[in-house]
N, CA, C and O atoms as a DFTB+ gen file, in Angstrom:
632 C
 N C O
     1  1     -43.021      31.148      -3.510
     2  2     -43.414      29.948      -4.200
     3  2     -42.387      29.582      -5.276
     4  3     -41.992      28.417      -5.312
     5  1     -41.874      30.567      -6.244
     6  2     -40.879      30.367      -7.056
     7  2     -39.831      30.016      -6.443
     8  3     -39.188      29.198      -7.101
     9  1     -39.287      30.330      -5.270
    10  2     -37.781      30.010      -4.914
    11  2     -38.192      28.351      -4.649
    12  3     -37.738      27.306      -5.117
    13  1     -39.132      28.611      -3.792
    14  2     -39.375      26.632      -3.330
    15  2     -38.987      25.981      -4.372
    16  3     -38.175      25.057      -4.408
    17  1     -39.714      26.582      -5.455
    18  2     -39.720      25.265      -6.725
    19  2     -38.421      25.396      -7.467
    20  3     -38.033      24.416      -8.103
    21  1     -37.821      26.318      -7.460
    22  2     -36.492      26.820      -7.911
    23  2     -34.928      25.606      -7.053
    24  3     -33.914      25.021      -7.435
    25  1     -35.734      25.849      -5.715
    26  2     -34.958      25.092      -4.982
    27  2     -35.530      23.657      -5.097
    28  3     -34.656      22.799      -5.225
    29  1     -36.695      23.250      -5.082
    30  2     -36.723      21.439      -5.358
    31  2     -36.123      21.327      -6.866
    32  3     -35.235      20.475      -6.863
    33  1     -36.257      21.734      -7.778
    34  2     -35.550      21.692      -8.591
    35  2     -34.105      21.280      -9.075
    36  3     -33.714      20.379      -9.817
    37  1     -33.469      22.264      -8.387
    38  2     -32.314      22.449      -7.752
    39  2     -31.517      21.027      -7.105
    40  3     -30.572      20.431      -7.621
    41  1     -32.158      20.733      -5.929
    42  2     -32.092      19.582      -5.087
    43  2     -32.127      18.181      -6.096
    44  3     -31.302      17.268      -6.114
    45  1     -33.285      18.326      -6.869
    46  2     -33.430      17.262      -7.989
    47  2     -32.475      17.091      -8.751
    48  3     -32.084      15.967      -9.066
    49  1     -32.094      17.879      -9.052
    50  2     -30.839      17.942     -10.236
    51  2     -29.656      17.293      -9.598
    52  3     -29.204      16.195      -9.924
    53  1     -29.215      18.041      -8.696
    54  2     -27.843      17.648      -7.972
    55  2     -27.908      16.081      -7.498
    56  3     -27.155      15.176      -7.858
    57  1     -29.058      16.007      -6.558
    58  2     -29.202      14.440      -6.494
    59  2     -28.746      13.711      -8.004
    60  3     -27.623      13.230      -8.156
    61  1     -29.687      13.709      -8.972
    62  2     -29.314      13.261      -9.726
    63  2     -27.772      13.154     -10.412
    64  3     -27.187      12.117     -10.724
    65  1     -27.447      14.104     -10.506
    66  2     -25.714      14.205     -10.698
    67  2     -24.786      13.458     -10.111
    68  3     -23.899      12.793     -10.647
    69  1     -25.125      13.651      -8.554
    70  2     -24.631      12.881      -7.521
    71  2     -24.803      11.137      -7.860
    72  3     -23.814      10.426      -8.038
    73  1     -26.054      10.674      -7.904
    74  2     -25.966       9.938      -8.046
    75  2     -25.102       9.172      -9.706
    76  3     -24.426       8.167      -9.927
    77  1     -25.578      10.227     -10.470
    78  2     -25.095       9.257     -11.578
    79  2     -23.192       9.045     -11.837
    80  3     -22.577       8.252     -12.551
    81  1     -22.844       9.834     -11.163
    82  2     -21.481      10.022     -10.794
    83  2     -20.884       9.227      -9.831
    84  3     -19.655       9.164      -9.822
    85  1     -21.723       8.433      -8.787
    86  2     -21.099       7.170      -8.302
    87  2     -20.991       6.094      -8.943
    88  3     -21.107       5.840     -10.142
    89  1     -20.643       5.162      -7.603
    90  2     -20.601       3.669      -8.076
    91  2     -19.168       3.074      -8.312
    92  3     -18.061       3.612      -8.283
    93  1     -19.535       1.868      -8.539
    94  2     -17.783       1.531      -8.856
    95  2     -18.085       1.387     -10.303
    96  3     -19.135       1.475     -10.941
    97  1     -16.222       1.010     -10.799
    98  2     -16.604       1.018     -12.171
    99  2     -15.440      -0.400     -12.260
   100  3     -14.814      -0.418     -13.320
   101  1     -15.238      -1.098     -11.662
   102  2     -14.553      -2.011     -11.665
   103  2     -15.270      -3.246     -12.456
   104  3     -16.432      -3.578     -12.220
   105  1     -14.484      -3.852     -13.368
   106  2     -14.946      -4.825     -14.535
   107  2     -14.883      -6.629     -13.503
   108  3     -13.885      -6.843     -12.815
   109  1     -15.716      -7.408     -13.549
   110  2     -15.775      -8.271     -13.039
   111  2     -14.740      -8.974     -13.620
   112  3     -14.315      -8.772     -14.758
   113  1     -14.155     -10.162     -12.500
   114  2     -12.986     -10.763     -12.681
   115  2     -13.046     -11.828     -13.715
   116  3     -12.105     -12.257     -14.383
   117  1     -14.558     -12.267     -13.757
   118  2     -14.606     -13.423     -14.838
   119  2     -15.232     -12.862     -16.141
   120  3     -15.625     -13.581     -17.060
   121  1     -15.297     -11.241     -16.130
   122  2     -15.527     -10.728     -17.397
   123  2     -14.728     -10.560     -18.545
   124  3     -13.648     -10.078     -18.202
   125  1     -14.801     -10.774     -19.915
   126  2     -14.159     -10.399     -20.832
   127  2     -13.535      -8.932     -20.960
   128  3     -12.401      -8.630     -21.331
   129  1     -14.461      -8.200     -20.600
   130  2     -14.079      -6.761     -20.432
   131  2     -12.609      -6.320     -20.005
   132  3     -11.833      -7.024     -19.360
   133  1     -12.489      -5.697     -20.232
   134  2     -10.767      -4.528     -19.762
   135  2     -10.920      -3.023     -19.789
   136  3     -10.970      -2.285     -20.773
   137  1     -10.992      -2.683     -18.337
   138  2     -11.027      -1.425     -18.366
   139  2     -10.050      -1.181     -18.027
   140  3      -9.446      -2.083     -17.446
   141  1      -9.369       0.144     -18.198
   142  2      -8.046       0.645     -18.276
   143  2      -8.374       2.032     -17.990
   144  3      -9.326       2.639     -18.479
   145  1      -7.128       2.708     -16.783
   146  2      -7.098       3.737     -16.787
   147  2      -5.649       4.570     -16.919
   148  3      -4.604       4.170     -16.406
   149  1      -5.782       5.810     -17.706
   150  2      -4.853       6.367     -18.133
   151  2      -4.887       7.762     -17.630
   152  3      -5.911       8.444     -17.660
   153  1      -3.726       8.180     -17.159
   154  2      -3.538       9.371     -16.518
   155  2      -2.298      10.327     -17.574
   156  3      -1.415       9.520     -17.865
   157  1      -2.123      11.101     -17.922
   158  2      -1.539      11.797     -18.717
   159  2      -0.253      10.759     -19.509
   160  3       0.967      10.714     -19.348
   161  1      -1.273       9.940     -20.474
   162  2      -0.295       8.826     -21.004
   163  2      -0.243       7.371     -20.281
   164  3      -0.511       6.253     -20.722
   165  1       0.181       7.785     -19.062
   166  2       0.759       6.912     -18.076
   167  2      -0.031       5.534     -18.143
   168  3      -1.174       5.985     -18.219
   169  1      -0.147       4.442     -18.160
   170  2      -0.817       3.105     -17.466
   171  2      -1.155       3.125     -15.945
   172  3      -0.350       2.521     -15.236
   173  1      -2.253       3.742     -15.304
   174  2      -2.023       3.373     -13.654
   175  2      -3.098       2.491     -13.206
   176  3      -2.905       2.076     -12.064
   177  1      -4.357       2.010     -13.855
   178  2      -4.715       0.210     -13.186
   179  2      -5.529      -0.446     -14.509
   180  3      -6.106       0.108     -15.444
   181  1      -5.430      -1.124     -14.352
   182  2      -5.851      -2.396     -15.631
   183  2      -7.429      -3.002     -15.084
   184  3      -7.834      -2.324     -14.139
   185  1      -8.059      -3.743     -15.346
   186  2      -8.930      -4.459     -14.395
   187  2      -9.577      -5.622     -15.917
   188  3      -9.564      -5.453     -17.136
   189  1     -10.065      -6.736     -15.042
   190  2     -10.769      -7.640     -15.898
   191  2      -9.671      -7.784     -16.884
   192  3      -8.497      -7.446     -16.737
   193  1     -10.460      -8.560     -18.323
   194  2      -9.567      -9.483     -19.182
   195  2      -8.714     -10.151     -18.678
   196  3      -7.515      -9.955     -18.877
   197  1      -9.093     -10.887     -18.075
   198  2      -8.072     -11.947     -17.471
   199  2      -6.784     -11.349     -16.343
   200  3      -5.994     -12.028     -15.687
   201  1      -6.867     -10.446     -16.383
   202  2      -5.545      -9.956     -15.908
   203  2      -6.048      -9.814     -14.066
   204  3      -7.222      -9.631     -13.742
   205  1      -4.985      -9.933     -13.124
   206  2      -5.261      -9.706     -11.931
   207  2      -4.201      -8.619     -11.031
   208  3      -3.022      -8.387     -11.300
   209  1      -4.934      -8.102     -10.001
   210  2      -4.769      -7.184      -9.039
   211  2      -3.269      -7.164      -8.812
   212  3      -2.982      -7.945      -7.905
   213  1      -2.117      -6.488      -9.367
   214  2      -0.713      -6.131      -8.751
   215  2      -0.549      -5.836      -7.270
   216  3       0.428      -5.975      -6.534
   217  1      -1.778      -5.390      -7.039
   218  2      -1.440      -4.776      -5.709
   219  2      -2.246      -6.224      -4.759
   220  3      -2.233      -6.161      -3.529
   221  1      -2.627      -6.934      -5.165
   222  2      -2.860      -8.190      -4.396
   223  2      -1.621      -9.531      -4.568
   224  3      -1.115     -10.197      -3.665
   225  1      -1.463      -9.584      -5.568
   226  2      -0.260     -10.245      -6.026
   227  2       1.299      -9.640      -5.223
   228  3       2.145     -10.414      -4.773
   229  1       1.397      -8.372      -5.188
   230  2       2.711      -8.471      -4.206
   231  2       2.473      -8.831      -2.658
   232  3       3.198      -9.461      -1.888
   233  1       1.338      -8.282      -2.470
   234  2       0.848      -8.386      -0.570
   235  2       1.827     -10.054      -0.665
   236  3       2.954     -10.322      -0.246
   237  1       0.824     -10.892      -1.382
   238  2       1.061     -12.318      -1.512
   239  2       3.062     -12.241      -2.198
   240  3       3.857     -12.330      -1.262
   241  1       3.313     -12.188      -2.729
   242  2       4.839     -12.758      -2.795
   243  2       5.555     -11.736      -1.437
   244  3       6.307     -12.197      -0.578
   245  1       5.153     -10.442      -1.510
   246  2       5.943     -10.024      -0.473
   247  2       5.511     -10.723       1.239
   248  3       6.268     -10.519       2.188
   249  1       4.169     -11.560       1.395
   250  2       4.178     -12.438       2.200
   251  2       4.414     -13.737       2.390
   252  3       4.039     -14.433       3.333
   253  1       5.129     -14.075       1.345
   254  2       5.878     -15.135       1.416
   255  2       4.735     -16.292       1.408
   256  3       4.834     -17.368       1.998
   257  1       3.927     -15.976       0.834
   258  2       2.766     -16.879       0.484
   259  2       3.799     -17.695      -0.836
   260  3       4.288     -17.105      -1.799
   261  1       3.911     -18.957      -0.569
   262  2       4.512     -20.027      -1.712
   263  2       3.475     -21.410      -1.778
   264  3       3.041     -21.787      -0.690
   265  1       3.095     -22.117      -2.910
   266  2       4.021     -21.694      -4.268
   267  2       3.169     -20.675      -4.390
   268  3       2.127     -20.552      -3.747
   269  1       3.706     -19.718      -5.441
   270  2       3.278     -18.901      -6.360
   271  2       3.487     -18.774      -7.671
   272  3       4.713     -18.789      -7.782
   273  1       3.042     -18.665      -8.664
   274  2       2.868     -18.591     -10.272
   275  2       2.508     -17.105     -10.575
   276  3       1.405     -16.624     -10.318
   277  1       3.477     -16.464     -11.109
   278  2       3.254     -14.972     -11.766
   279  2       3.636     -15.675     -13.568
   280  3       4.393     -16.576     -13.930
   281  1       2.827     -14.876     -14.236
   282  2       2.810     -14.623     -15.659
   283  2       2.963     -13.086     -15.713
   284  3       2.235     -12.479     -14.927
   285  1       3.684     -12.431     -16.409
   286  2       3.843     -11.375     -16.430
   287  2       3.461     -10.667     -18.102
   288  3       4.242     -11.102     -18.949
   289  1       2.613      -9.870     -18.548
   290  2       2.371     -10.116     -19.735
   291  2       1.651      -8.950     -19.895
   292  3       1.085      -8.101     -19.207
   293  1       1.892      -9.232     -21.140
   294  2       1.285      -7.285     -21.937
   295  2      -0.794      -7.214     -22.846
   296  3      -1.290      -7.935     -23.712
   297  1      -1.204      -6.377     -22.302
   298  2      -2.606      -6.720     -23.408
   299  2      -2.135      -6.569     -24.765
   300  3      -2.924      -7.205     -25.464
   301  1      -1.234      -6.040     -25.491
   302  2      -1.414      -5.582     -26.821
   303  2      -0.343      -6.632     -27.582
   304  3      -0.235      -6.910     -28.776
   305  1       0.345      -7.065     -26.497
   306  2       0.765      -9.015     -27.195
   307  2      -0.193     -10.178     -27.512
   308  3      -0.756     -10.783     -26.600
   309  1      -0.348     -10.442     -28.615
   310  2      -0.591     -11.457     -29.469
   311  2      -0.076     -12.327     -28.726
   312  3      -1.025     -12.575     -27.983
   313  1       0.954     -13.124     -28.318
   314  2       1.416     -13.985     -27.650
   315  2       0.982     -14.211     -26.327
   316  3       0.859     -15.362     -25.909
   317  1       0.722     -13.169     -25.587
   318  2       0.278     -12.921     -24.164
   319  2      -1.393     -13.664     -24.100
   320  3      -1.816     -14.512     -23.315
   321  1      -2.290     -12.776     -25.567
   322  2      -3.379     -13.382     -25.570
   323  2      -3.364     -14.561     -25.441
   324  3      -3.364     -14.899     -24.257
   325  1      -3.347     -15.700     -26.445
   326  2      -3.020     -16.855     -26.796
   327  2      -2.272     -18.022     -25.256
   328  3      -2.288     -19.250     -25.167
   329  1      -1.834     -17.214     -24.499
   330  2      -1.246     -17.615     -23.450
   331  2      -2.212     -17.655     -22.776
   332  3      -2.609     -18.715     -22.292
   333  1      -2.840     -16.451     -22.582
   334  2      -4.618     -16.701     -21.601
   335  2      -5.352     -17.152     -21.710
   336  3      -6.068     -17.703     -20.874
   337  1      -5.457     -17.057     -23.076
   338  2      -6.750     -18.069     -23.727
   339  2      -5.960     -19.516     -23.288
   340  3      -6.561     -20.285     -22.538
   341  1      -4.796     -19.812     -23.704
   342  2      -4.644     -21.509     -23.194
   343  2      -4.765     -21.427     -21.552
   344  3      -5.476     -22.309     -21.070
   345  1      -4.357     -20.785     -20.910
   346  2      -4.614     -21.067     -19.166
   347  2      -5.933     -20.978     -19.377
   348  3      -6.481     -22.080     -19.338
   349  1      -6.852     -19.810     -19.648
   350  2      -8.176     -20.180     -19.569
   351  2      -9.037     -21.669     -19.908
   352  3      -9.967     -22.184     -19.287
   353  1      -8.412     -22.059     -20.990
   354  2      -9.230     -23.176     -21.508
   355  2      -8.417     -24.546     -20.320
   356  3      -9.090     -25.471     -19.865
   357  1      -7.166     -24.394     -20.070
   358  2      -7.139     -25.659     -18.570
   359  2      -7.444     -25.216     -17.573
   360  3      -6.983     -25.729     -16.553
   361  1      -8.380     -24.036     -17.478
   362  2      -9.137     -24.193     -16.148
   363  2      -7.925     -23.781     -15.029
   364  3      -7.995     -24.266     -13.900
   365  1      -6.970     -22.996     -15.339
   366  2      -5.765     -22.320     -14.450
   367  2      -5.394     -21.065     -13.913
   368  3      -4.413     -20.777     -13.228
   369  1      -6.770     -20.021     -14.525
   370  2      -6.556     -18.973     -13.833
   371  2      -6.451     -18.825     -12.720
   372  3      -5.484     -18.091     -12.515
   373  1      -7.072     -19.217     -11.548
   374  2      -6.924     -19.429     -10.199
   375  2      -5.890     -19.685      -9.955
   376  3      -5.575     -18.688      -9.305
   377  1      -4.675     -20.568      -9.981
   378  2      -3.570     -20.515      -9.802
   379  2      -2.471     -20.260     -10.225
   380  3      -1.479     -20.627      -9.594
   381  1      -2.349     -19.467     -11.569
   382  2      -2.066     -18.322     -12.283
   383  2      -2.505     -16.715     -12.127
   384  3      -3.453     -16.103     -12.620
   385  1      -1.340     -16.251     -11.168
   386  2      -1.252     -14.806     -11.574
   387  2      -0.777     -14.209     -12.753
   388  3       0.423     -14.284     -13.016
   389  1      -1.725     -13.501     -13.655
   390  2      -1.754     -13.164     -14.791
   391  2      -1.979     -11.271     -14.439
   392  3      -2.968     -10.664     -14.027
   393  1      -0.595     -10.783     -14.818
   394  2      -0.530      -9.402     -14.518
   395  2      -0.040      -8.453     -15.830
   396  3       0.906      -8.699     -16.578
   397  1      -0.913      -7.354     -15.888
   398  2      -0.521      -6.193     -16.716
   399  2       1.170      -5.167     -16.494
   400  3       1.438      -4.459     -15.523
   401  1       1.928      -5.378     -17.545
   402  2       3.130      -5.050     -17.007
   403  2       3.369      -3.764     -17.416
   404  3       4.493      -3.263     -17.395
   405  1       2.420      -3.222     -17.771
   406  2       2.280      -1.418     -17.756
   407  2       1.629      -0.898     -16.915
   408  3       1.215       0.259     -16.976
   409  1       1.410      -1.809     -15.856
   410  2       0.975      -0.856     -14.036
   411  2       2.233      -0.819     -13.679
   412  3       2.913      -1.743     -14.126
   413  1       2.792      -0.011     -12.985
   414  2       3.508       0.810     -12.367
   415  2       4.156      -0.268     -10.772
   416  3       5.226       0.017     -10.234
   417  1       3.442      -1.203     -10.375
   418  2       3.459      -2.123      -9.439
   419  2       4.135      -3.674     -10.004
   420  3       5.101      -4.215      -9.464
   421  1       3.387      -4.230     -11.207
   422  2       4.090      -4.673     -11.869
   423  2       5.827      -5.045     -12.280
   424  3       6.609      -5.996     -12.312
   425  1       5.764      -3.632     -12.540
   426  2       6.919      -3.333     -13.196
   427  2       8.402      -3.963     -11.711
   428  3       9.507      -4.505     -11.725
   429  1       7.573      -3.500     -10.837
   430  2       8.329      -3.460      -9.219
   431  2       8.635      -4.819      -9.314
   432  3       9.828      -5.106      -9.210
   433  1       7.865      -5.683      -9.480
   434  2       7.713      -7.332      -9.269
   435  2       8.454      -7.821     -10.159
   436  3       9.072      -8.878     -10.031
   437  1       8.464      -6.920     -11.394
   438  2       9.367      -8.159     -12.646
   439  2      10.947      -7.783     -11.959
   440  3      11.884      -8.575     -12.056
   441  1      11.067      -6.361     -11.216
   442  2      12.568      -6.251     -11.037
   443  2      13.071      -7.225      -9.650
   444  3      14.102      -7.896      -9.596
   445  1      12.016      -7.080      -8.566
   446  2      11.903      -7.818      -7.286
   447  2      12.173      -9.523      -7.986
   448  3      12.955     -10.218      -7.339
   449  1      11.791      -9.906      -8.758
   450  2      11.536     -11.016      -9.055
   451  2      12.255     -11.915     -10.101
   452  3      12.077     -13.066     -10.501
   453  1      13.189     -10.868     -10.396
   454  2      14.163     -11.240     -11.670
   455  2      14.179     -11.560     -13.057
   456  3      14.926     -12.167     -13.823
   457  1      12.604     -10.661     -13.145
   458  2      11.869     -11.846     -14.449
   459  2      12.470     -10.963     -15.625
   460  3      12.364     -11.484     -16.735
   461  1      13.005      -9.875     -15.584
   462  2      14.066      -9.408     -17.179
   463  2      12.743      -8.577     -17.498
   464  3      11.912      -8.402     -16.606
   465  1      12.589      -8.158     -18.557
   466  2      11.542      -7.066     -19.557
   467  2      11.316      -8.089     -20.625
   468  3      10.762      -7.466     -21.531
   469  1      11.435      -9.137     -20.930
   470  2      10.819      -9.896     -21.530
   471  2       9.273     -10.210     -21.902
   472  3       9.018     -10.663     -20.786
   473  1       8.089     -10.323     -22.563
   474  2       6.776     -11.013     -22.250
   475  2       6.589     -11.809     -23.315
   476  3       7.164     -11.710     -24.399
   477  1       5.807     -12.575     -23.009
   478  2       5.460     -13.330     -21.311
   479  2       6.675     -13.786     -20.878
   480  3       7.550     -13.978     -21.722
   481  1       6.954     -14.050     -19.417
   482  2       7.307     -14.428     -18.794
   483  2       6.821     -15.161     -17.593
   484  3       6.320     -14.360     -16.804
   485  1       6.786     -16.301     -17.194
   486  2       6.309     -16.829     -15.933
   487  2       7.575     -17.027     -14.625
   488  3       8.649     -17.606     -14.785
   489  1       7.093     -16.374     -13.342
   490  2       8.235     -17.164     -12.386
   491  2       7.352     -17.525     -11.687
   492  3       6.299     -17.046     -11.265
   493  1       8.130     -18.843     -11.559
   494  2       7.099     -19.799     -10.101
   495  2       7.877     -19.917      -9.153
   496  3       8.948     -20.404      -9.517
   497  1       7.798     -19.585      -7.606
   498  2       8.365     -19.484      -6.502
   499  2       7.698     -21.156      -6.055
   500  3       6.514     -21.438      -6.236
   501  1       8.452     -21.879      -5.613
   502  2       8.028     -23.013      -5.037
   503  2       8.380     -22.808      -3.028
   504  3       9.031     -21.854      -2.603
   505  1       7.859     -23.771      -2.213
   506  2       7.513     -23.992      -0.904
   507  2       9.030     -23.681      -0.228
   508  3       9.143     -23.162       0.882
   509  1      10.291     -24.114      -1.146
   510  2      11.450     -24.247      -0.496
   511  2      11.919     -22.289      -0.864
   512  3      12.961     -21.765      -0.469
   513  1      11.061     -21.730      -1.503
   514  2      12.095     -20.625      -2.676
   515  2      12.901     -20.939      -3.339
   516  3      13.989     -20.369      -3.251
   517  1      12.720     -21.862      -4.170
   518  2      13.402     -22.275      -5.253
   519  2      12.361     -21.111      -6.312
   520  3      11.209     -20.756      -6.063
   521  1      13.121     -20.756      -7.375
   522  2      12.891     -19.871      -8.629
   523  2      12.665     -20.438      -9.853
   524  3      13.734     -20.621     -10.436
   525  1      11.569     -20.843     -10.572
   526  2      11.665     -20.714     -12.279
   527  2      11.472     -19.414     -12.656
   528  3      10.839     -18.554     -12.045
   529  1      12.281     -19.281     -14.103
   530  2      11.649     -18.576     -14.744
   531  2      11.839     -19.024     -16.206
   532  3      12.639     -19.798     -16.731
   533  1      10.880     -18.308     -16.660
   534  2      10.677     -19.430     -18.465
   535  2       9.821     -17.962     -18.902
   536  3       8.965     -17.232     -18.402
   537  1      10.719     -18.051     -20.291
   538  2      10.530     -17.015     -20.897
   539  2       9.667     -17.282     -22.704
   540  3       9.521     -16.429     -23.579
   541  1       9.314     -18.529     -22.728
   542  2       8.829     -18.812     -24.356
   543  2       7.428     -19.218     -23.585
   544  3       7.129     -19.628     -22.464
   545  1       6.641     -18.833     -24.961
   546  2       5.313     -19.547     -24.435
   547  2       5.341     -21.210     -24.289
   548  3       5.081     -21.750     -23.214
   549  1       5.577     -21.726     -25.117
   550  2       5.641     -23.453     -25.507
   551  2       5.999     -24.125     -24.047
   552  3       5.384     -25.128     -23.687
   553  1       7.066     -23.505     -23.182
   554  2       7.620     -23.650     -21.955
   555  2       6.781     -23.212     -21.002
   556  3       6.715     -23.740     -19.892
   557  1       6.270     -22.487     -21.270
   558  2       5.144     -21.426     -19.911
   559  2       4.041     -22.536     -20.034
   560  3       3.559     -23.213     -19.126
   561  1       3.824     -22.554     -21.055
   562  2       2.145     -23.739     -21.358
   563  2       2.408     -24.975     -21.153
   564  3       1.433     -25.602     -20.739
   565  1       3.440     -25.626     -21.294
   566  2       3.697     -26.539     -20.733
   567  2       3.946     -27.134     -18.978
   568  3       3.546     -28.122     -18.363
   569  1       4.801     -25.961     -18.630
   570  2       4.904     -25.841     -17.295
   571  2       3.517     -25.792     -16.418
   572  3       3.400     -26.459     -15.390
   573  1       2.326     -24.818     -16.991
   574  2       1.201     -24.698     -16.327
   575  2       0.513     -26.304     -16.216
   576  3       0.048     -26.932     -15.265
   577  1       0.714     -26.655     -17.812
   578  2      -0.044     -28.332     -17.677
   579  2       0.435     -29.168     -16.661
   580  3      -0.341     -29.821     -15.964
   581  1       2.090     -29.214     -16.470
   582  2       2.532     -29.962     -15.809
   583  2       1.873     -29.837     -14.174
   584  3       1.516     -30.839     -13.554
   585  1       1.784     -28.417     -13.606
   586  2       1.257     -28.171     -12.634
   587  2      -0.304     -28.288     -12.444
   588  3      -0.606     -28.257     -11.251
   589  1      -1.267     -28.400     -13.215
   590  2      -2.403     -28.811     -12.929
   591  2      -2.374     -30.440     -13.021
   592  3      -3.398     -30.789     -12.434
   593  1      -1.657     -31.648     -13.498
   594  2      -1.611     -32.485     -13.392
   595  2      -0.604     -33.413     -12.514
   596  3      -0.309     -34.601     -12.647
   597  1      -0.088     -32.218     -11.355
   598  2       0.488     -32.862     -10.213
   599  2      -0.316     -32.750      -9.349
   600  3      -1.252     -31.951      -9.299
   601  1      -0.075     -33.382      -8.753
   602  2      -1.432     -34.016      -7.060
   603  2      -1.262     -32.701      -6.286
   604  3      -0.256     -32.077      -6.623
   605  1      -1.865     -32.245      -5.515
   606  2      -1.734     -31.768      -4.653
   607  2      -0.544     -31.504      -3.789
   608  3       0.041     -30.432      -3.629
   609  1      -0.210     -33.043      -3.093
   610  2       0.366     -33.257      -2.074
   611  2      -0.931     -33.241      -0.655
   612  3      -0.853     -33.764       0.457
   613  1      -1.634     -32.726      -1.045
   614  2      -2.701     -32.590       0.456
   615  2      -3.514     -33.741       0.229
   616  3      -3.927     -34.121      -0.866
   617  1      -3.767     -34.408       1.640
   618  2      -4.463     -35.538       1.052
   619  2      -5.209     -36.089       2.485
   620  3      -4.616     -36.521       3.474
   621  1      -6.388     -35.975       2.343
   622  2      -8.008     -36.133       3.656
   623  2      -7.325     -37.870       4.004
   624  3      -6.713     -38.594       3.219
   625  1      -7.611     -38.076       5.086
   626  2      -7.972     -39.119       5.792
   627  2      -8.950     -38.961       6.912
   628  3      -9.039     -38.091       7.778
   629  1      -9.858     -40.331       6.600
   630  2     -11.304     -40.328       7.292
   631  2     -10.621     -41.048       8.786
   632  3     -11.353     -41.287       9.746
């Protein structure tokens, strides 16, 4: 009788462990939040605060998906903030890649991409591969306006 209960016990516990030890822990994309993980010092993934997926962002430039808009930018810049907060407030995250440049993937893209160690930095790959890159905010924020207030080019006929 003691072992039974010794053993549901047992069983209870571990379940519980088990369970409380899953799950994801990934911060939603339209959350304020920033979770960060650190491995002996190192930076190895960022998530939420505005910032987006490195490892989705190269699939896309290394597939030649154009145009494209990378911002390249640091959390612990003052300038970087202020840069998000203005894309956030025109409604441009969606077509702004906004990336943490202490992931390890990152870092690959600013060299792939020519963008210098500078932050912020934006390069926009256009349809032909033509290259910007703009390295002041005043220029980056401007450039984004200019691009939410050009047309499309795509255009429905009934």
């Amino acid at each position: 009788m003691k072992t039974t209960i010794l053993k549901s016990v047992f069983l209870t516990l571990a379940c519980l462990v088990g369970l409380s030890c899953s799950g994801s822990h990934k911060a939603s994309p339209n959350s304020n939040v920033t979770l960060t993980a650190d491995y002996y010092g190192v930076r190895e993934h960022t998530s939420g605060g505005g910032y987006d997926d490195p490892i989705e962002a190269e699939r896309l430039l290394l597939g030649e998906s154009r145009p494209i808009t990378i911002i390249f930018a640091a959390p612990w810049s003052r300038h970087c903030k202020v840069l998000s907060e203005e894309i956030a407030r025109m409604r441009m995250h969606h077509k702004v890649w906004f990336l943490d440049t202490s992931h390890s993937i990152t870092s690959m893209l600013m060299v792939f991409t020519d963008a210098g160690e500078d932050i912020p930095t934006l390069v926009h790959l256009d349809n032909r591969f033509n290259k910007i890159v703009l390295k002041d905010i005043i220029s980056i924020i401007e450039f984004v306006e200019k691009q939410k207030n050009e047309p499309t080019g795509v255009e429905i006929y009934e």
